[in-house]
C-alpha positions as CSV (number, residue, x, y, z in Angstrom):
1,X,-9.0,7.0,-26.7
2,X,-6.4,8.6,-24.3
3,X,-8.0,11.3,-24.3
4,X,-11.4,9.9,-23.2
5,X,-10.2,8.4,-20.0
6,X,-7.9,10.9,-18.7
7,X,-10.4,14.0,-19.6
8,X,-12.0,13.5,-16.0
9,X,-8.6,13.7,-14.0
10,X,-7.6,16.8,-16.2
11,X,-10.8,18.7,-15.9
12,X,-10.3,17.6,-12.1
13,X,-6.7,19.2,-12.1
14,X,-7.7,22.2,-13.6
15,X,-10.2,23.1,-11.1
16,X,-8.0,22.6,-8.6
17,X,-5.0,25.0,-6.7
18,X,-1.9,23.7,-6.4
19,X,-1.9,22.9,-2.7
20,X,-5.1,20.6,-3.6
21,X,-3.1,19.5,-6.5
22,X,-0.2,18.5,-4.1
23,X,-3.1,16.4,-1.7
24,X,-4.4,14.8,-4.4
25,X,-0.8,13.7,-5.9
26,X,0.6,12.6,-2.4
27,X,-2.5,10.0,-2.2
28,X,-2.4,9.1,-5.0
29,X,1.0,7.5,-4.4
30,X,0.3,7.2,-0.4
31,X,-2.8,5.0,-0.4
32,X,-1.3,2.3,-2.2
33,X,2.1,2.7,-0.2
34,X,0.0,1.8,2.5
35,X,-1.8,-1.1,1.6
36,X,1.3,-2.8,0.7
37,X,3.3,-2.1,3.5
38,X,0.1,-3.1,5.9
39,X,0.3,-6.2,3.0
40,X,3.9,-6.9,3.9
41,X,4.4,-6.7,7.9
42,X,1.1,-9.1,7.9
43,X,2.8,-11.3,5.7
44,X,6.2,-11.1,8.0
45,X,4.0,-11.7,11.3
46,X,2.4,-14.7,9.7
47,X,6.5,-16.0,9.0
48,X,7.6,-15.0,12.2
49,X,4.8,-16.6,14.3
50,X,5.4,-19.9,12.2
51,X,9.0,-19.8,12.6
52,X,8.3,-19.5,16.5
53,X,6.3,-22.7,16.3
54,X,9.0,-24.6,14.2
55,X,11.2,-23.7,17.1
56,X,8.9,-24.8,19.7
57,X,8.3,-28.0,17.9
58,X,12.3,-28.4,17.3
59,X,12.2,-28.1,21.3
60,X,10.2,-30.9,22.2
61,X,11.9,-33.3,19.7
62,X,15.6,-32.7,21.6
């Protein structure tokens, strides 16, 4: 079973040099790096605008 999924990425490696080897590797690991951080800093925008509207609010009431 192991063998079946991971035939395609080893028949993929073994065609490749090692510099395309490297590429492949690095976004492997740099795609998804990405999406979270992109993930993250939209989720810490969304806390920092509503933070600046609590304070706003907290304005008006004193």
């Amino acid at each position: 079973m192991k063998n079946v999924l991971l035939a395609p990425a080893v028949k993929l490696m073994q065609r490749l040099h090692l510099l395309p080897k490297f590429i492949v590797l690095a976004m492997i690991f740099v795609i998804p790096l990405a999406l979270v951080s992109t993930l993250l800093l939209t989720e810490l925008n969304k806390s920092i605008a509503f933070t600046q509207q609590e304070r706003l609010g907290v304005s008006h009431v004193r």
